[in-house]
VOTI-583290 format. One record per residue: x, y, z of N, C-alpha, C in turn; residue number from 1; residue in three letters. Coordinates in nm, 2 decimals. Layout:
REM residues N
n.x X, n.y Y, n.z Z, ca.x X, ca.y Y, ca.z Z, c.x X, c.y Y, c.z Z, baro NUM, lofi ALA
...
REM end
This chain:
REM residues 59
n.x -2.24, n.y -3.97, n.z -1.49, ca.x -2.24, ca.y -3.82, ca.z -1.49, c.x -2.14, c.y -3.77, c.z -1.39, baro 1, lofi UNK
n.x -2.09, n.y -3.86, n.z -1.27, ca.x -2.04, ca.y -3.80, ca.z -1.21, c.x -1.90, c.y -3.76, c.z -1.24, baro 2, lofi UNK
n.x -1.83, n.y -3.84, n.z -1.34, ca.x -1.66, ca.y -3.83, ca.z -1.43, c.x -1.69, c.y -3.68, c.z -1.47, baro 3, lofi UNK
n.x -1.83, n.y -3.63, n.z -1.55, ca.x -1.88, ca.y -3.51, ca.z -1.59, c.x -1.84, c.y -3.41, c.z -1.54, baro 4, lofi UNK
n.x -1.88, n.y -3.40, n.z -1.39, ca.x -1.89, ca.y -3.23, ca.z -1.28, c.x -1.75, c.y -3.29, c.z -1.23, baro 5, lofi UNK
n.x -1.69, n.y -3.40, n.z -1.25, ca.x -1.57, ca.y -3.40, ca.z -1.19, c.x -1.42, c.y -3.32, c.z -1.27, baro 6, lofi UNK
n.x -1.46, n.y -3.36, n.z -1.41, ca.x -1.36, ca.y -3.33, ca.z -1.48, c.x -1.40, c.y -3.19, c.z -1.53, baro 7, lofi UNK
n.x -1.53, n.y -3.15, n.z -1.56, ca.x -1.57, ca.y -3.01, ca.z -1.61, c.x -1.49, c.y -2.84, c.z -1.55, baro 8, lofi UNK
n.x -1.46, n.y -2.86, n.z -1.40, ca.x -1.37, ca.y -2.77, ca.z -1.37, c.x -1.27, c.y -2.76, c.z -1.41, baro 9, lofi UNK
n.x -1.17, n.y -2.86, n.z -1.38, ca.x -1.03, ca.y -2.83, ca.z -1.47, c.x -1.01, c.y -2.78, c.z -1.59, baro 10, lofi UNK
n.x -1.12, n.y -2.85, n.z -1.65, ca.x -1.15, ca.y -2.88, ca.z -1.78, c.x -1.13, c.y -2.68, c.z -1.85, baro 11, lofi UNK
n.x -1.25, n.y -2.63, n.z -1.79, ca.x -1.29, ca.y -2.47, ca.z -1.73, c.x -1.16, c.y -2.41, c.z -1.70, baro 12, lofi UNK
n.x -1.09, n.y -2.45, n.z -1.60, ca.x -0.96, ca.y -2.36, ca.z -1.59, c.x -0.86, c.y -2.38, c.z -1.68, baro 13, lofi UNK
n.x -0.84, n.y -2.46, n.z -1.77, ca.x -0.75, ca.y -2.51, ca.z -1.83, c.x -0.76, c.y -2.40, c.z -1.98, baro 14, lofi UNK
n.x -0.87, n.y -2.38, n.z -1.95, ca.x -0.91, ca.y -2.31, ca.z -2.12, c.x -0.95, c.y -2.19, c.z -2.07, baro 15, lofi UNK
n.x -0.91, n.y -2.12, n.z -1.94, ca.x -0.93, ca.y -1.99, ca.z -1.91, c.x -0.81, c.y -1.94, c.z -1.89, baro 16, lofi UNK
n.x -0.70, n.y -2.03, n.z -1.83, ca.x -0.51, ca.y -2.01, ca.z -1.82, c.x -0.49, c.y -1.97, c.z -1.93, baro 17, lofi UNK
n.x -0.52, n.y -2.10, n.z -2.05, ca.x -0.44, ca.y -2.06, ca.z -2.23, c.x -0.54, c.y -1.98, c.z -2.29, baro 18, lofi UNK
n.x -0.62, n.y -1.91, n.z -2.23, ca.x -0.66, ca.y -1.78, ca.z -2.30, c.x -0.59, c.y -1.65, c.z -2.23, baro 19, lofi UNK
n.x -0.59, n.y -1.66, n.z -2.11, ca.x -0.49, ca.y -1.59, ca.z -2.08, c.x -0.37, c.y -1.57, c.z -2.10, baro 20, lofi UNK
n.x -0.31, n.y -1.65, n.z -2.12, ca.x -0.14, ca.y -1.69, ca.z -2.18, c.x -0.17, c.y -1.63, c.z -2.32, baro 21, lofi UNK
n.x -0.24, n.y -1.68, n.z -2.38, ca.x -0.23, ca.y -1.61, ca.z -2.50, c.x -0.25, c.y -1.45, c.z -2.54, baro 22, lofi UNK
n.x -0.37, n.y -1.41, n.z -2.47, ca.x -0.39, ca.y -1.24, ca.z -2.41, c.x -0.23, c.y -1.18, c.z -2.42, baro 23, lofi UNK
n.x -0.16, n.y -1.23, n.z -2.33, ca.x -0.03, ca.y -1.20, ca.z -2.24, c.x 0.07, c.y -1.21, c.z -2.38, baro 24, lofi UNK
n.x 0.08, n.y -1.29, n.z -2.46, ca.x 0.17, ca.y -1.32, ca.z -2.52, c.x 0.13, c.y -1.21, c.z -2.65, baro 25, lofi UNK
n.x 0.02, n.y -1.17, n.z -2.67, ca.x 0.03, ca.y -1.09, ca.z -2.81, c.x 0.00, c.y -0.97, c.z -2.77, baro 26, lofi UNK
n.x 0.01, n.y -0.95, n.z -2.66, ca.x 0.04, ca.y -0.77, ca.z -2.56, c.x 0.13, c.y -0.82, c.z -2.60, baro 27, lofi UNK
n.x 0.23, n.y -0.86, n.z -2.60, ca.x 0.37, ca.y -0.82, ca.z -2.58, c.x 0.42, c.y -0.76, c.z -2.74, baro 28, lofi UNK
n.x 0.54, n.y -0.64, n.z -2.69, ca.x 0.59, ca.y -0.64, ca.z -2.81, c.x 0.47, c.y -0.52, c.z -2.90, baro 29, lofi UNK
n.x 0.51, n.y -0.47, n.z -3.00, ca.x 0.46, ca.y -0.36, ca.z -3.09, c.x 0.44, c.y -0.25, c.z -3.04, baro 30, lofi UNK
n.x 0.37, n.y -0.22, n.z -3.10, ca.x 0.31, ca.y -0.06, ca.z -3.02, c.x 0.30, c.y -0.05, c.z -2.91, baro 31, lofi UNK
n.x 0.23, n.y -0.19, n.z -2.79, ca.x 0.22, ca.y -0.15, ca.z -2.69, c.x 0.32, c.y -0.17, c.z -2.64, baro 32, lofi UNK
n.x 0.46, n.y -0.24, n.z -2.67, ca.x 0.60, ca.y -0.26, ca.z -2.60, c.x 0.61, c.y -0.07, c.z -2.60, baro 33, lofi UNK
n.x 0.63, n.y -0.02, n.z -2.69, ca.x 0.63, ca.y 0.15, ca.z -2.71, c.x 0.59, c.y 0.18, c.z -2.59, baro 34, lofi UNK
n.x 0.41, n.y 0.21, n.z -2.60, ca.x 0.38, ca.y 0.25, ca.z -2.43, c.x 0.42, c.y 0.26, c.z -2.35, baro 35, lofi UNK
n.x 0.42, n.y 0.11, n.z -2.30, ca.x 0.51, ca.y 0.03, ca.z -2.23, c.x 0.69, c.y 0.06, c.z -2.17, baro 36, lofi UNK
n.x 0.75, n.y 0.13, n.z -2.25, ca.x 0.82, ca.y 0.14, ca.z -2.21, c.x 0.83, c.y 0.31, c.z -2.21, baro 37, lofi UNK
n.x 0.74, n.y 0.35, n.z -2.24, ca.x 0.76, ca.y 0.50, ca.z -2.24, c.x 0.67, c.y 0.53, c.z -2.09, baro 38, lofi UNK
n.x 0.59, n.y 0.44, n.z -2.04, ca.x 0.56, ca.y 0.47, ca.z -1.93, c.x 0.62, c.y 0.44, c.z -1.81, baro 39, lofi UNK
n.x 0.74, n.y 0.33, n.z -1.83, ca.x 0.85, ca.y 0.31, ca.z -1.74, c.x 0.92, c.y 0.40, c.z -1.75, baro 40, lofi UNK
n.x 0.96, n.y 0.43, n.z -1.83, ca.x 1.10, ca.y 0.56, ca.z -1.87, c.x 1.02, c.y 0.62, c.z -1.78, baro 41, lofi UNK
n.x 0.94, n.y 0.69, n.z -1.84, ca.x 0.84, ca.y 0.83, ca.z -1.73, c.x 0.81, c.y 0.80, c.z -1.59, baro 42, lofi UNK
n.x 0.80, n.y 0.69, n.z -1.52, ca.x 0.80, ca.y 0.68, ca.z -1.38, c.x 0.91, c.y 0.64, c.z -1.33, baro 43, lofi UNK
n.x 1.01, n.y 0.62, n.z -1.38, ca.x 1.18, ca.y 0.61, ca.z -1.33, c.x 1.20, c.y 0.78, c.z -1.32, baro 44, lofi UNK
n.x 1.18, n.y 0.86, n.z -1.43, ca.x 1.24, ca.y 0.97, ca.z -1.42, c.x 1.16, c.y 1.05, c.z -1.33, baro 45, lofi UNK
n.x 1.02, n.y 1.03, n.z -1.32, ca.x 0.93, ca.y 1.09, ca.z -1.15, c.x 1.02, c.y 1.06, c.z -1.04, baro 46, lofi UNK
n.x 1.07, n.y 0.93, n.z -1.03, ca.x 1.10, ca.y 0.90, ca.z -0.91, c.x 1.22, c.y 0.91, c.z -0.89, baro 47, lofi UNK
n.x 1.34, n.y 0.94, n.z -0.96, ca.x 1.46, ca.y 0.98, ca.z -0.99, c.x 1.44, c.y 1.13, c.z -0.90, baro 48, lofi UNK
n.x 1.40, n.y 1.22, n.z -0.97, ca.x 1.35, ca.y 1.38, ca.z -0.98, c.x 1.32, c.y 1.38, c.z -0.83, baro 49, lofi UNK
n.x 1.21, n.y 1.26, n.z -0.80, ca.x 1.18, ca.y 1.33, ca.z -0.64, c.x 1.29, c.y 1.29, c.z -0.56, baro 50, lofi UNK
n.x 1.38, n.y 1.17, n.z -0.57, ca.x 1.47, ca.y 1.16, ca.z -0.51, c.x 1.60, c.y 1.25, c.z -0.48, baro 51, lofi UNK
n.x 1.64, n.y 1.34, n.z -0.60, ca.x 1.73, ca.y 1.42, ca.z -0.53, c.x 1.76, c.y 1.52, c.z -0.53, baro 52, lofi UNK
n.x 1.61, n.y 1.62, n.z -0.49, ca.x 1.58, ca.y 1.73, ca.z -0.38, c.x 1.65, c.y 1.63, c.z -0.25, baro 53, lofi UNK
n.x 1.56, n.y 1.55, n.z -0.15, ca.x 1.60, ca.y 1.50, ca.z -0.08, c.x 1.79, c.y 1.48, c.z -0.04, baro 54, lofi UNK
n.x 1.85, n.y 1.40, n.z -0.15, ca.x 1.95, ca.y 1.42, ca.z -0.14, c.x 2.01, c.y 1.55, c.z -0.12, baro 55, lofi UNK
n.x 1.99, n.y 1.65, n.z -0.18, ca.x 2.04, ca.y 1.76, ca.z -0.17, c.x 2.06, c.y 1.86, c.z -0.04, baro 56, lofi UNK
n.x 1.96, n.y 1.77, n.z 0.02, ca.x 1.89, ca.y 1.90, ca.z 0.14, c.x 1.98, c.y 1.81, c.z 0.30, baro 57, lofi UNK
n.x 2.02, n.y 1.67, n.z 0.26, ca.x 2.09, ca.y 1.62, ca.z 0.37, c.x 2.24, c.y 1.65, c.z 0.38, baro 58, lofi UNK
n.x 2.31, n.y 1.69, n.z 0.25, ca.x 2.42, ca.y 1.72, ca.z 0.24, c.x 2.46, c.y 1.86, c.z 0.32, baro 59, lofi UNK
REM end
C-alpha cells in the first residue's frame, strides 16, 4: 500500500493541471475573446486619458 499514498499525489495533481489546461483552453477565443478584449481596449484608454492631463501640465 505504500506504492498507493506514494503515487496517489501526483497522481491528484496531474488530473487537476489538465483540468485546468483545459478550463484555459476553451476560455479562450469566442465571446469571451470579445470581453476580453473590450475590457483591455477600456483600461488602455483609462490609462491613456489619465496620462495626458499630466503631460500637459509639465509642459
Amino acid at each position: 500500500m505504500d506504492y498507493v499514498s506514494a503515487l496517489l499525489p501526483p497522481v491528484v495533481m496531474a488530473v487537476f493541471f489538465i483540468g485546468v489546461i483545459r478550463v484555459i483552453v476553451k476560455t479562450q477565443g469566442g465571446t469571451n475573446k470579445t470581453k476580453e478584449d473590450a475590457a483591455v481596449d477600456a483600461a488602455l484608454a483609462r490609462a491613456e486619458s489619465a496620462r495626458r492631463p499630466s503631460a500637459n501640465t509639465e509642459a
